[in-house]
Steps between C-alpha positions, in 0.01 A plus 500: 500500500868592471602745743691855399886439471461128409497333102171421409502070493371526117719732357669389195915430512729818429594484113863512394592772259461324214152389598431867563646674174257193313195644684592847406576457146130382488376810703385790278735822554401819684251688283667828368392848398482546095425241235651164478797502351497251174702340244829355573664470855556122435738214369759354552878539329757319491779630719714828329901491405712413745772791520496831454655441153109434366362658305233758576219314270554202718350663810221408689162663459404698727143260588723214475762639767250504722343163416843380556589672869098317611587158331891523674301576856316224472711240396734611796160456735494182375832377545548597852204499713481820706307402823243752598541709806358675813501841498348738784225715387701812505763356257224353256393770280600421121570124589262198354289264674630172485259362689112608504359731788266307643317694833628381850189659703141581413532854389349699692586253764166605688231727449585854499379836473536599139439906691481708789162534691304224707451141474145484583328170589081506380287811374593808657464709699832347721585553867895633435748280706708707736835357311579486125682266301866544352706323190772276652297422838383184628120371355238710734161412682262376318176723422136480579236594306468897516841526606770729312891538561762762372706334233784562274594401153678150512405447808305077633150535450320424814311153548177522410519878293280495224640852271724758557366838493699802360631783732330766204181227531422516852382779758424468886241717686516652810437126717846403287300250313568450121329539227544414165479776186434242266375149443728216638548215285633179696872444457541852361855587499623238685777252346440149552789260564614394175388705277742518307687194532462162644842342697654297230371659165738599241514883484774503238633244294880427379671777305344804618752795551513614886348826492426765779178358482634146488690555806231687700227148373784285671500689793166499556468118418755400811834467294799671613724353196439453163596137267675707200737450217831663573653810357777458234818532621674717310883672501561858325830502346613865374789520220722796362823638666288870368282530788453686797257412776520880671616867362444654160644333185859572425782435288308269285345316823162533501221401792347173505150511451428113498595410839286680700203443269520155380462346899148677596368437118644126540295475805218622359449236252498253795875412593714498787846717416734362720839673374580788253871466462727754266722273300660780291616391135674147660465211328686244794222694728220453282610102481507484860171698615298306210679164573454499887142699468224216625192757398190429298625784317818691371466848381754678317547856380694583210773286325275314255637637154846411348690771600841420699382537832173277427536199745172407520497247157861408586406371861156324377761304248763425759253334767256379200215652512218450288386817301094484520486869372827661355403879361073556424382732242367807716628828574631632674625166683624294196834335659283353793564098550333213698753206634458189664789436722262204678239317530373749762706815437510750208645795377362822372733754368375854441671724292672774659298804393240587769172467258639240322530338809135528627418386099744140626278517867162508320569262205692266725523495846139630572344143321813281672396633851134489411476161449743400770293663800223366298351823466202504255581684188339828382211537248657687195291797401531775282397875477558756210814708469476857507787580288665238201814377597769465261628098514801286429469346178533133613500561892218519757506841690423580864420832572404661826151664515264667735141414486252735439114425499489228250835562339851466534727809444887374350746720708833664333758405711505150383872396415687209586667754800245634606312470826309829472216339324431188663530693860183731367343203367200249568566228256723392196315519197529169245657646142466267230796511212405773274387719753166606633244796331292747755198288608626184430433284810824324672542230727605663861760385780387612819782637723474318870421826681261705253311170444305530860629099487648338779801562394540849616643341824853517481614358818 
């Protein structure tokens, strides 16, 4: 028998990241609310134009994009190894088993008191012991036949106790012997060592997500650290010379919205933000903070059209780059790109509008981190919208909508500036081109902290 805080001898070797994103990918996702979602989140194209000069038919589709961003993470998985790590329990949640959870103890580790009352040893009525038994003491006497002791919930059943009676269960009579209120069944509410687990059985297997529950398991089961994939590093790199980070707009400067929410919705998806760094509209500075950058992940805000101060396709020439995604067909979001600067490091470049942004997060940075932290990915699913949506004629949609009941509501405020919507909302609703008519039932991206999912933990 293993004892707690040691490895159990037959517990299978930790699983490199690779290994791990394979046993995902053949895990079923999390079941969702709503209907499945069906019909065309699949393929693979050929990578878009290269340049901003391209044309707009020659964008990716939207599925594709994000076909593409999963494929690119797990090439890069391949190609570079990531070993998994040890992390303490209370830095876990969100992470990925790399290794199984096998149980380091019998759990309960001895036979307890499952509630409060008397351990009573042979039909009643008992002689009460003078002393009672706590949770967290030493193991106590042993009983005789006839005999009962005080006892609390967790506490070591005594040697020799054959049923615990409940406090409500039990009276005493004027001698101070007790008496039971009901028939007492042997090993009635008592918890036998190893009930629930053996030392040594696998309690979780490879590629489950590190839940509050997870952690609290692993706790229980002897481990104080946890075999996991790593986070994705990742570095935030804000462009324009036209924003502020404090004040009220002015004189044609206006706030910027993306750098305090692109971090905590970054680390939501399962990465590690290590720097958010304000280049301004400086294309030697861009160079240098991409070119000396050694994260998983670059993300950039604005600077992805062809206007004059649009370094982001100049610099991705200049240190050659290969364009995975250049410009997707959604909307708002449509001058979003995908890069590979490595074998291990890519590029995502959001445009510069705040909901056009979170359109670039979702369609390519959410599947890119995914698969990296070998998270598993979620079941689509559908529900009904409330209202039709007018659509792009050749462009997928997102729009922000609250759920209600078994439908999802489209919200106005749904422009490529606009926050106001997607701060009221509790998913992005899945337009196809052509638009959507009342009732008609549309795929649904969850948002990380209306979902209830793990990834409401932003720290």
């Amino acid at each position: 028998m293993t004892s707690p805080g040691t490895r159990a001898d037959a517990e299978p070797e930790d699983l490199d990241v690779e290994e791990a994103l394979a046993l995902v990918r053949e895990k079923p996702g999390p079941a969702h609310r709503g209907h499945d979602a069906h019909g065309g989140h699949h393929g693979h194209g050929a990578p878009a134009s290269h340049g901003p000069e391209g044309s707009h038919h020659r964008a990716t589709p939207w599925p594709e994009a994000r076909t593409t961003a999963e494929r690119a993470a797990r090439a890069a998985a391949r190609a570079v190894r990531r070993t998994p790590v040890p992390v303490p329990l209370d830095a876990a949640l969100g992470l990925t088993l790399a290794a199984p959870l096998a149980a380091l103890t019998d759990l309960p580790s001895f036979d307890t008191s499952a509630m409060d009352g008397w351990a009573v040893a042979g039909p009643g009525p008992w002689t009460v012991r003078d002393e009672g038994v706590l949770a967290g003491h030493a193991e106590p006497g042993s009983l005789t036949d006839g005999e009962a002791v005080r006892i609390a919930t967790g506490a070591r059943i005594p040697p020799d106790a054959t049923a615990v009676l409940r406090t409500e269960h039990g009276r005493t009579d004027e001698r101070g012997r007790l008496h039971p209120g009901r028939e007492v069944v042997h090993g009635q509410d008592i918890r036998p060592r190893g009930q629930e687990c053996r030392s040594g059985d696998q309690l979780l297997p490879v590629g489950t997500l590190a839940t509050p529950a997870v952690l609290g398991l692993a706790a229980a089961a002897g481990y104080d650290t946890l075999t996991t994939v790593p986070r994705p590093r990742v570095d935030v790199l804000v462009l324009g010379d036209e924003l502020l980070t404090e004040g009220l707009p002015h004189d044609g400067l206006i706030r910027d919205a993306l750098g305090p929410m692109l971090p905590p919705w970054l680390r939501a998806l399962g990465a590690e933000v290590r720097t958010v760094r304000r280049i301004g509209d400086d294309a030697k500075a861009l160079h240098r903070a991409v070119t000396t950058s050694d994260a998983d992940l670059i993300v950039t805000t604005g600077g992805t059209a062809a206007g004059p101060v649009d370094h982001v396709h100049p610099t991705l020439r200049r240190i050659g780059a290969e364009l995975l995604v250049d410009g997707v067909k959604a909307r708002p979001g449509h001058p979003m790109l995908l890069a590979r600067l490595k074998d291990d490091q890519h590029l995502v470049g959001l445009p510069g509008n705040p909901l056009a942004a979170v359109s670039g997060l979702l369609t390519l940075a959410e599947p890119l981190l995914r698969t990296l932290a070998a998270r598993p990915a979620p079941e689509p699913y559908t529900l009904p919208l409330r209202d039709a949506v007018h659509g792009h004629p050749y462009d997928t949609r997102l729009v922000p909508v609250v759920l209600r009941g078994e439908g999802a509501v489209p919200l106005r405020y749904n422009g490529p500036a606009m926050l106001r919507g997607i701060a009221a909302a509790d998913a992005l609703a899945v337009v196809p081109p052509g638009g959507a008519r009342s009732g008609q039932e549309a795929e649904l991206l969850d948002l990380p902290w209306a979902s209830g999912g793990i990834g409401v933990c932003f720290t």
